[in-house]
C-alpha positions in Angstrom: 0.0 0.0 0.0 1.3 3.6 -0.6 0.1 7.3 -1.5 0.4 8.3 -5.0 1.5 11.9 -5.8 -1.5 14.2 -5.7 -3.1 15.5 -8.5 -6.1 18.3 -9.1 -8.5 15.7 -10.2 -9.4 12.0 -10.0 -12.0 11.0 -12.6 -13.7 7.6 -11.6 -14.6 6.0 -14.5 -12.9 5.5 -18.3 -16.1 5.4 -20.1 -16.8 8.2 -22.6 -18.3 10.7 -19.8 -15.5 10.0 -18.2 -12.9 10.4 -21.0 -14.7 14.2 -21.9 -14.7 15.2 -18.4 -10.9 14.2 -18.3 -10.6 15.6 -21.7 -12.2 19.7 -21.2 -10.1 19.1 -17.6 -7.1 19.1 -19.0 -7.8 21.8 -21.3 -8.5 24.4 -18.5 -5.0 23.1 -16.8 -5.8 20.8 -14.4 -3.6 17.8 -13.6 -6.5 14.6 -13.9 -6.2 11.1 -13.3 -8.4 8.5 -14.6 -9.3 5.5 -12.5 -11.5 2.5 -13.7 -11.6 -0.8 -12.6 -11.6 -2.5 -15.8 -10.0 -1.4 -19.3 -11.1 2.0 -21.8 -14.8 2.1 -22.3 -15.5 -1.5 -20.1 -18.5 -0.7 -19.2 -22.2 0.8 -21.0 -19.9 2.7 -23.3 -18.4 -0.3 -24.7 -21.8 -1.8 -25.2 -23.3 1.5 -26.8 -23.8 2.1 -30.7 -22.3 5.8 -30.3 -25.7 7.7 -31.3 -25.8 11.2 -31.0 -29.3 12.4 -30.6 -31.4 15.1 -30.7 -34.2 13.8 -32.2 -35.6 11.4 -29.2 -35.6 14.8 -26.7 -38.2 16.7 -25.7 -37.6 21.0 -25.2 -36.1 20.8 -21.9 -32.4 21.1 -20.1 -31.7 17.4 -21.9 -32.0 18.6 -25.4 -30.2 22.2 -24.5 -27.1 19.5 -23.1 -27.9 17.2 -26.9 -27.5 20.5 -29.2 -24.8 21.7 -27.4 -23.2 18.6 -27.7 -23.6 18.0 -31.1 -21.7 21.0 -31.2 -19.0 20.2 -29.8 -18.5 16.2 -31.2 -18.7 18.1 -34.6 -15.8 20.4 -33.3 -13.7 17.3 -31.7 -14.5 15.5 -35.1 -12.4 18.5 -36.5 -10.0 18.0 -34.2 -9.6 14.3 -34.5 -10.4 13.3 -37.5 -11.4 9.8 -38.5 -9.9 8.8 -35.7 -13.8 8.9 -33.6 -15.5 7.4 -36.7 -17.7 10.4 -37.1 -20.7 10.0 -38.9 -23.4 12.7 -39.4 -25.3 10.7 -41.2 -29.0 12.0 -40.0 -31.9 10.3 -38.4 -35.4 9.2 -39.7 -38.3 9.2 -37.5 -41.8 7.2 -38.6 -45.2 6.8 -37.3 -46.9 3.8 -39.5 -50.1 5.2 -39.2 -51.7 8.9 -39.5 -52.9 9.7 -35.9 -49.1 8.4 -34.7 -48.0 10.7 -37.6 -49.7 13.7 -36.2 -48.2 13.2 -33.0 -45.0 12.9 -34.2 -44.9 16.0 -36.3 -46.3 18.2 -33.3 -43.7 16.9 -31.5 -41.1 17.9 -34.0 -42.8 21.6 -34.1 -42.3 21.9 -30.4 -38.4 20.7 -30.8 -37.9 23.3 -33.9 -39.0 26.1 -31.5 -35.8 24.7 -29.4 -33.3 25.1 -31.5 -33.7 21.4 -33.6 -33.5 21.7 -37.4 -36.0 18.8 -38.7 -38.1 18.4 -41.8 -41.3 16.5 -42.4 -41.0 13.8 -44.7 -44.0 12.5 -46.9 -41.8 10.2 -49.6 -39.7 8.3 -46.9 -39.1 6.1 -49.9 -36.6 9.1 -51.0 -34.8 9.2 -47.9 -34.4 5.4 -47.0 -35.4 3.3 -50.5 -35.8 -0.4 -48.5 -38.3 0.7 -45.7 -41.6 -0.7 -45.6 -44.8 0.2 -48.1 -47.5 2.0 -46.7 -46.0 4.3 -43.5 -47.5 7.0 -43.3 -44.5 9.6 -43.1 -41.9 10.3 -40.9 -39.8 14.0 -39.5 -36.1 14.3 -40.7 -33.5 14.6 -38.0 -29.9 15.7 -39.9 -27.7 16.9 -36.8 -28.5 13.6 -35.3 -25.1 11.3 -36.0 -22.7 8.4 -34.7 -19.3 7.5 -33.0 -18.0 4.9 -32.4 -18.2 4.7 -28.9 -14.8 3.0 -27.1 -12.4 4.5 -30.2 -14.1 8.0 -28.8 -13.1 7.8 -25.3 -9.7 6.3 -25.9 -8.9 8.6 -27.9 -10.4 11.8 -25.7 -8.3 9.8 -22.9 -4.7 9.8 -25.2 -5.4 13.5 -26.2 -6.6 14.8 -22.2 -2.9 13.8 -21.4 -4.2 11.9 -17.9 -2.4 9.3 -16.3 -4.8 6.0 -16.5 -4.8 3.7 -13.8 -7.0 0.7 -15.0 -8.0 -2.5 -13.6 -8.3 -0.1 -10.0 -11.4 -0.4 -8.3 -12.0 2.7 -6.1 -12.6 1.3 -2.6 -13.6 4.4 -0.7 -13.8 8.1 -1.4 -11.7 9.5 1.0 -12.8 12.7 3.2 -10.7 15.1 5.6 -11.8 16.3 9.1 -13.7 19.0 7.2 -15.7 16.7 5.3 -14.4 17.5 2.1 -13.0 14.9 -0.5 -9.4 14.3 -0.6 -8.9 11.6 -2.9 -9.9 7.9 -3.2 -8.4 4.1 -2.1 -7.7 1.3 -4.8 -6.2 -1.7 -3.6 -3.1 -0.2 -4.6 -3.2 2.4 -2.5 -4.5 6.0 -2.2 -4.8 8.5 -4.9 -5.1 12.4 -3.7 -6.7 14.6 -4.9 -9.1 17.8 -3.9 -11.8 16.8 -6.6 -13.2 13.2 -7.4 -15.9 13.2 -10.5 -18.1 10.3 -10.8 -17.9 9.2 -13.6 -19.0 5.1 -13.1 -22.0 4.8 -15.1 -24.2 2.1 -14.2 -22.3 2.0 -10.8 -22.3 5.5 -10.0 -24.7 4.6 -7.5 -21.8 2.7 -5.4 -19.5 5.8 -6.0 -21.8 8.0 -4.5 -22.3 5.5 -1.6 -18.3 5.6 -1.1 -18.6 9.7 -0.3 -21.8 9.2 1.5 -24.4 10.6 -0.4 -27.4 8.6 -2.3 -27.7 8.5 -6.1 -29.9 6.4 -7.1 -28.7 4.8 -10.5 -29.9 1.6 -11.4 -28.8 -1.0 -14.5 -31.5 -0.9 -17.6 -30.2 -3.7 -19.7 -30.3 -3.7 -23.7 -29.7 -5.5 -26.2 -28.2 -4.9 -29.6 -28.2 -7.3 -32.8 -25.2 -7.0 -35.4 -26.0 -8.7 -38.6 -23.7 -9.8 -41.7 -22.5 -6.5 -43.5 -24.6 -5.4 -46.4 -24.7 -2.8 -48.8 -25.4 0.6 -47.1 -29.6 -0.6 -47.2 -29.9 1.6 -44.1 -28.9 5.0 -45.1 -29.4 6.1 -41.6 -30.9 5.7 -38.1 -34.1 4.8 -38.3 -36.6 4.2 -35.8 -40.3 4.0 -35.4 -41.9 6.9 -33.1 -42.9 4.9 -30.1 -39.4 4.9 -29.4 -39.6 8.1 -28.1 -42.1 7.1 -25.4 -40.0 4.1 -24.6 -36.9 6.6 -23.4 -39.2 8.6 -20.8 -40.8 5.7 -19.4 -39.7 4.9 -16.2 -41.5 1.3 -16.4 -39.2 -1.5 -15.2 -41.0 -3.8 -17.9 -39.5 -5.4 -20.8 -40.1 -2.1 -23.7 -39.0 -2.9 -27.3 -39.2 -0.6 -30.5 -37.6 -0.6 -34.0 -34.6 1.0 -34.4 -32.5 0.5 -37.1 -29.0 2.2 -38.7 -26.5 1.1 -41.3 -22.7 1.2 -40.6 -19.7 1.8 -42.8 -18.6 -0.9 -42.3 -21.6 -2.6 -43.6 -23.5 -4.9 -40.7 -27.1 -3.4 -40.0 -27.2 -2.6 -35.9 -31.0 -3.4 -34.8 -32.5 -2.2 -31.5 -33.5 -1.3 -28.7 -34.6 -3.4 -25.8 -35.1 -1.5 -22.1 -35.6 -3.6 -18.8 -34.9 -3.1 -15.5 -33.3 -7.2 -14.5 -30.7 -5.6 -12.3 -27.4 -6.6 -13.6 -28.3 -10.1 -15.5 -26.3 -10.8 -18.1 -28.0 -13.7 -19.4 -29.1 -13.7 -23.0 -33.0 -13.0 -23.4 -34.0 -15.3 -26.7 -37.7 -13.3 -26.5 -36.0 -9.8 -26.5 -33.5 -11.0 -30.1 -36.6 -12.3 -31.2 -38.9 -9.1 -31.0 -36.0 -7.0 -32.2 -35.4 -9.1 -35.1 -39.5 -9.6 -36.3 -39.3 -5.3 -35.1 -36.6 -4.7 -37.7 -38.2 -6.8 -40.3 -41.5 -5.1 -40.3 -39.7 -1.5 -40.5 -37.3 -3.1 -43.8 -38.0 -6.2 -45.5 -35.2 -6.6 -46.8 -33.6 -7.4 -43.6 -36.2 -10.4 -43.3 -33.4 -12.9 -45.2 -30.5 -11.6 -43.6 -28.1 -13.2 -40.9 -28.0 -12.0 -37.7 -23.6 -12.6 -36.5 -23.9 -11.8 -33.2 -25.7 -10.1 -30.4 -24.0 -7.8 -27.4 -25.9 -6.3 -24.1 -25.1 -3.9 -21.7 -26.3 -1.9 -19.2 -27.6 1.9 -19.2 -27.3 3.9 -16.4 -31.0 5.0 -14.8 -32.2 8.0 -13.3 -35.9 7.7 -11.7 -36.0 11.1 -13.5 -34.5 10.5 -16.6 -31.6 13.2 -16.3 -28.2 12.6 -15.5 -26.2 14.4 -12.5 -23.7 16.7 -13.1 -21.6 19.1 -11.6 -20.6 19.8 -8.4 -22.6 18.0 -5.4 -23.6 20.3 -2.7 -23.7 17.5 -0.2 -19.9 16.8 -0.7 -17.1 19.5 -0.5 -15.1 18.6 -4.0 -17.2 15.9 -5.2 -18.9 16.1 -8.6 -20.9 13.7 -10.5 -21.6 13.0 -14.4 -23.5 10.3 -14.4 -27.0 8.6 -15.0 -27.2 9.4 -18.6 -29.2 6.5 -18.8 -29.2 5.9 -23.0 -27.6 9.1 -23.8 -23.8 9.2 -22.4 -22.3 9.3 -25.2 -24.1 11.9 -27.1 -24.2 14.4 -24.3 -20.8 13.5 -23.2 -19.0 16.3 -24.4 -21.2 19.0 -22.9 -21.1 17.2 -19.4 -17.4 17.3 -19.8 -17.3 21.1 -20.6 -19.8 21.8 -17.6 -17.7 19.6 -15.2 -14.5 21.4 -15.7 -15.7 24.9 -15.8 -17.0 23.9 -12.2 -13.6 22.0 -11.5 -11.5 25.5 -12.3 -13.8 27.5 -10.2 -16.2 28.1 -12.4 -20.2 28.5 -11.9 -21.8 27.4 -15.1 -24.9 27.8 -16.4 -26.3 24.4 -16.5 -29.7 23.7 -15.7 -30.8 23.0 -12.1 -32.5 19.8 -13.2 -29.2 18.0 -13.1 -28.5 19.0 -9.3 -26.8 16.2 -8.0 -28.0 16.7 -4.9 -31.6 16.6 -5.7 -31.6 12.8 -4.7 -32.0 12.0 -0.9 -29.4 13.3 1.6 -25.7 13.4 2.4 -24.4 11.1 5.2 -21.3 10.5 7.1 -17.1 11.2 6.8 -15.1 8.5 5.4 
């Protein structure tokens, strides 16, 4: 056991929240350390298909965070490019029939008073040739756009310049006299540091326990099918509009909806699955199955095609829907940035930016919504 050198920041977790909060750290000057227990992007991010999203957000402090956001991936796409497999490829909401089309489209009008640029679409067949006869019409999304996930937070990692201690499990959150943080304990010893983000994902949760406060994340498992690669047949992400409901519903029930989106590199990603199981990890035949007969129905062409393989993961859950970030009142020089529940990667960046204004001294103007502190009530000094 022994005390490592201390530094101005330990970010727990080396996911892609917390590779931008390392990231926008390092660019106002702060020394950071990154601490995760397994390797880069081991956890939700690794399991994630890298959307970037604005068009599943309702007007509100989430879609403010998603536009600003897309933003600043497009700048960081500048910065690095190819190297995050940046795709602004656009996204393609449908309704099948013309009362779910309505809906749809008055939902749209309320996002373009936001700030969102998206079109109605009548000819979908224009947009996305291989989608099903007879839907009714659909609302173009074109800032919406893909990463690739884990080559995105290795690479905000390498460029952020932090040291990376991985395969570390932070064992406590360590507190002075005063209350305030002063670092964390690995097996390997202690790490100091006046600011610890949480950055843990689905077990920010445990993080937060460690300092003594409650956040309540819990796992929402999904599931993703990969099929054999194809011609581009799926020009972009589409989905059906009930999707949209299925991302603020706070139901613990097994919720599936088409979504489907082409890759460059030619297999056809199919989604999305939501159910809170806790952290089971075993493979759900009835979810690959509605997924699969979801996808079909939305393009028959994909009816004949092989599905290669099938990944899961874990989202990190909110009973609000909005993740915490910043600094936590209950806490002297803790922050969180977490409970982005589907969304981490696309509103990384922006947490990131918010974090480490509020590292340097800062006081951004991020919405009170994502108070950390809004969740139960501090407790003890480690």
């Amino acid at each position: 056991m022994f005390t490592r050198r201390p530094f101005d920041v330990v970010v727990v977790g080396a996911g892609v929240v917390g590779a931008a909060c390392a990231f926008y750290a390092a660019r106002s000057g702060l020394s950071v350390v990154v601490v995760d227990r397994g390797p880069v992007a081991g956890g939700t991010t690794g399991a994630g298909e890298g959307n970037l999203l604005v068009s599943d957000k309702e007007p509100g402090p989430e879609l403010d965070l998603a536009l600003l956001s897309t933003r600043l991936w497009r700048e960081l796409a500048e910065e690095f490019p190819e190297r995050i497999e940046y795709e602004p490829k656009g996204g393609l909401v449908v309704a099948a029939a013309e009362p779910g089309l309505a809906a749809l489209r008055a939902f749209a009008a309320t996002q373009r008073e936001a700030g969102v640029t998206c079109e109605d679409v009548d000819s979908l067949h224009d947009l996305e040739p291989h989608l099903a006869p007879g839907l009714a019409g659909g609302v173009h999304y074109p800032q919406d756009a893909q990463v690739q996930p884990a080559l995105a937070a290795a690479h905000l990692l390498r460029a952020s310049g932090a040291q990376l201690r991985l395969g570390e499990e932070v064992t406590a959150v360590l507190r002075g006299p005063d209350g305030a943080v002063r670092g964390v304990r690995t097996p390997r010893g202690e790490i100091l540091a006046p600011a610890v983000v949480n950055a843990a994902g689905t077990w920010g949760g445990r993080i937060a326990a460690l300092a003594g406060v409650e956040l309540p994340v819990l796992p929402r498992r999904g599931f993703v099918l990969v099929t054999e690669p194809l011609p581009r047949v799926v020009r972009r992400k589409v989905y059906a509009a009930d999707y949209v409901a299925d991302v603020a519903s706070g139901s613990a029930a097994l919720q599936t909806s088409a979504v489907v989106e082409g890759t460059a590199a030619g297999p056809v990603l199919i989604g999305a699955s939501r159910e809170r199981v806790g952290f089971d990890r075993s493979l759900s035949v009835e979810v690959l199955r509605r997924l699969a007969r979801q996808a079909g129905e939305l393009f028959p062409v994909l009816k004949g095609v092989r599905v290669m393989r099938t990944y899961h993961g874990f989202r990190p859950y909110l009973p609000d829907h909005l993740p915490a970030i910043g600094a936590d009142a209950r806490v002297p020089g803790l922050f969180q940035a977490c409970g982005h529940e589907g969304a981490g990667v696309g509103l990384a960046p922006a947490t990131g930016l918010f974090v480490a204004s509020a590292l340097a001294g800062g006081t951004p103007e991020l919405a009170g919504a994502f108070r950390p502190e809004r969740f139960g009530v501090g407790a003890g000094v480690e």
